[in-house]
C-alpha positions in Angstrom: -10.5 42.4 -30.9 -12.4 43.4 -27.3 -15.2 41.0 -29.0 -12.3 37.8 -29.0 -11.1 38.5 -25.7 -14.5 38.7 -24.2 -15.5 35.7 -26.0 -12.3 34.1 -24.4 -13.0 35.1 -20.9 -16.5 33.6 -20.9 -15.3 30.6 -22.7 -12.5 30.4 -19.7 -15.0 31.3 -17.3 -17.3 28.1 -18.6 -14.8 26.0 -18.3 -13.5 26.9 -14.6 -16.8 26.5 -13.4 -17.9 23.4 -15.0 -13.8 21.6 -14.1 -15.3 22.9 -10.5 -17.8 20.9 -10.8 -16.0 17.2 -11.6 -13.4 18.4 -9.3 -15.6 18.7 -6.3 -16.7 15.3 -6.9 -16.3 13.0 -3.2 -14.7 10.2 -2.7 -17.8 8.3 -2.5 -20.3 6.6 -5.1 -22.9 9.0 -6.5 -23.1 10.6 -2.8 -20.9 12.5 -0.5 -22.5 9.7 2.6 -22.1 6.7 1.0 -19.9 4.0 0.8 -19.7 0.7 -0.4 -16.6 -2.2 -0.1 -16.6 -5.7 -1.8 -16.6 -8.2 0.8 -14.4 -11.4 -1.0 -14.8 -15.1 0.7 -12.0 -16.0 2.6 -11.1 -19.9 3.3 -13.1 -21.3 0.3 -16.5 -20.3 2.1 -18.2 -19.0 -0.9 -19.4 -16.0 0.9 -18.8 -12.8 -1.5 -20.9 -9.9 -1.0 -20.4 -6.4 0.2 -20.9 -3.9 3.0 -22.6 -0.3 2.2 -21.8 2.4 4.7 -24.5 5.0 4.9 -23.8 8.3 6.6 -26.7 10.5 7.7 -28.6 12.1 10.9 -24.9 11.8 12.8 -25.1 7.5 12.6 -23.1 5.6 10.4 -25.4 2.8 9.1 -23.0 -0.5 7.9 -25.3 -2.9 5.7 -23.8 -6.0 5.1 -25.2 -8.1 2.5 -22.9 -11.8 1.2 -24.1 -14.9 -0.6 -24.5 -17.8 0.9 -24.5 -17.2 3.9 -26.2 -19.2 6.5 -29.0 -18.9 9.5 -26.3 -19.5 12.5 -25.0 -15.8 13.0 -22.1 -15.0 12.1 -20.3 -12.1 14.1 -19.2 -8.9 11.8 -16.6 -6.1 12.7 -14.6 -3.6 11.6 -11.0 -4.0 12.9 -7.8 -2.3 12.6 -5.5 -3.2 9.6 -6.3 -4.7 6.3 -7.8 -7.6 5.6 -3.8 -9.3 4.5 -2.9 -8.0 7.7 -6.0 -8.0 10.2 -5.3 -6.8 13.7 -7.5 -9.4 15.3 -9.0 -7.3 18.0 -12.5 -5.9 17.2 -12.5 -2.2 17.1 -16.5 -1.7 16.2 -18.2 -4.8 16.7 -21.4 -4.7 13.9 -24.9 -6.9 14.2 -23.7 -10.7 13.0 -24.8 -11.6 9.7 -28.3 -13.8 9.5 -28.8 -15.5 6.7 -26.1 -13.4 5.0 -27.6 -10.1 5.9 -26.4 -7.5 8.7 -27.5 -4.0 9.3 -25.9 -1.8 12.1 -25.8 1.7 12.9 -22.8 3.4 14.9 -22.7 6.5 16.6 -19.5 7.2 17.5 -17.6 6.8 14.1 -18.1 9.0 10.7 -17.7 7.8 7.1 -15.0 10.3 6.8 -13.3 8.6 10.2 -13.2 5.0 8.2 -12.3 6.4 4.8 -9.3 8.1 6.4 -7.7 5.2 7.7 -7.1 1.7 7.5 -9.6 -0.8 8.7 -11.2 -3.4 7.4 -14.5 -4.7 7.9 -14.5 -8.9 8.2 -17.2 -12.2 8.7 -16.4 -14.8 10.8 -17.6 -18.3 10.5 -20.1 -18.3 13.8 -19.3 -17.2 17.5 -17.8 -21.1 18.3 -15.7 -20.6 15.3 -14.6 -16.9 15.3 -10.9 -17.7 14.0 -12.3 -18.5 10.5 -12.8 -15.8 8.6 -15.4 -16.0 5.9 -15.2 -12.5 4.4 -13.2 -9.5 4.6 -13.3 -6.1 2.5 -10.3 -3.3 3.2 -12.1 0.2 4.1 -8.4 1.8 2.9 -9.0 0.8 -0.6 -12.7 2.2 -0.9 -11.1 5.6 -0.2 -8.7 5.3 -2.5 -10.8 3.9 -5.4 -13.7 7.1 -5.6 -16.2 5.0 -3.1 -15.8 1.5 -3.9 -13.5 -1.1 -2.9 -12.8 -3.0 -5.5 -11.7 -5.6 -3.6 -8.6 -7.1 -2.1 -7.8 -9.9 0.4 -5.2 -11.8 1.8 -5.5 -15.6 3.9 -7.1 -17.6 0.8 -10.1 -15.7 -0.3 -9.2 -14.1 -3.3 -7.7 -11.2 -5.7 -5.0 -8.8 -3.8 -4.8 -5.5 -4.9 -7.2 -5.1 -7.3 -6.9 -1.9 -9.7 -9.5 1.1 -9.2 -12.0 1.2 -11.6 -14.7 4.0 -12.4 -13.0 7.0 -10.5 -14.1 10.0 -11.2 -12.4 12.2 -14.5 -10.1 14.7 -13.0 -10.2 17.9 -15.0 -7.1 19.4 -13.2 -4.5 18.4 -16.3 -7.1 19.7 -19.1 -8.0 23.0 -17.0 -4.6 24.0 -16.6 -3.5 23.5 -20.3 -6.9 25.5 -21.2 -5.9 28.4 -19.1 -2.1 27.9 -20.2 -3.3 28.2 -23.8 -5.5 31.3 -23.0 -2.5 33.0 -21.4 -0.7 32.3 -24.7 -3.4 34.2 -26.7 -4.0 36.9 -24.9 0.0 37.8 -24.6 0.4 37.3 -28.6 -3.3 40.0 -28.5 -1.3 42.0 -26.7 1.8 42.0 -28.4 0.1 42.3 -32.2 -2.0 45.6 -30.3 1.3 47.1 -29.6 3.6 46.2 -33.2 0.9 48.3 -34.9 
């Protein structure tokens, strides 16, 4: 019988340690620094793409990266809001995207800062036409979807509200009904030790 419960406790023991494991899992993509949001078209511009946020050596680095895009720079930011309901005042201006690339590194805002709220970052045709936006990918959903946004806009660009796909397994359910099930056996070990 001490050979069973001993068995039981290592086997209880495994499983603790390796449900650790897939519940310490971040919120980001195959790193605890990196993010990355899908950056839809908006007014029919054909501009899809997507934004990586990189966290590392206390700078946020923001790589932007969308088809199509075109050699007159285009101004980037991340605003307030989401990107069906965009506060239209910049809150971190980022490099304008160049022939649909943009890299940008911030010093004053953390991964963790963006993830926690609700911002959005957005494209804008060029500087003379900065009311048209072009692309826009919500920061709130890549937190909520394990790392990625899977992608959700508002104004004419395209899907809203897109499920999450490819989170991470959560073990919590599974651990509990393990260890539930252990308590089980060792009570009925108990109770059979003391019927004899």
């Amino acid at each position: 019988m001490k050979k069973v419960m001993l068995l039981l406790a290592v086997l209880t023991g495994l499983l603790v340690m390796r449900g650790g494991s897939v519940l310490a899992q971040g919120t980001t993509t195959g790193s605890q620094n990196i993010g990355i949001v899908t950056l839809n078209e908006q007014n029919g511009s054909g501009e899809n793409g997507s934004a990586t946020l990189s966290q590392g050596n206390g700078q946020l680095t923001i790589t932007i990266e969308v088809d199509n895009g075109t050699s007159t720079p285009q101004p980037a930011h991340i605003h307030n809001g989401t990107c069906a309901n965009l506060d239209p005042t910049p809150l971190y201006p980022l490099n304008p995207v160049v022939n649909g690339k943009s890299v940008t590194t911030l010093s004053n805002v953390t991964l963790g800062d963006l993830m926690g709220g609700t911002y959005a970052i957005n494209v804008h045709k060029s500087a003379a036409e900065a009311r048209v936006y072009v692309a826009c990918g919500d920061l709130t959903n890549m937190a909520r979807a394990g790392g990625t946004n899977p992608g959700a806009v508002g104004g004419g660009g395209g899907p809203v509200g897109m499920p999450a796909t490819g989170t991470p397994f959560d073990a919590t359910l599974p651990l509990l009904l393990i260890t539930l099930a252990l308590g089980f056996v060792f009570t009925g070990v108990k109770l059979a030790r003391r019927a004899r």
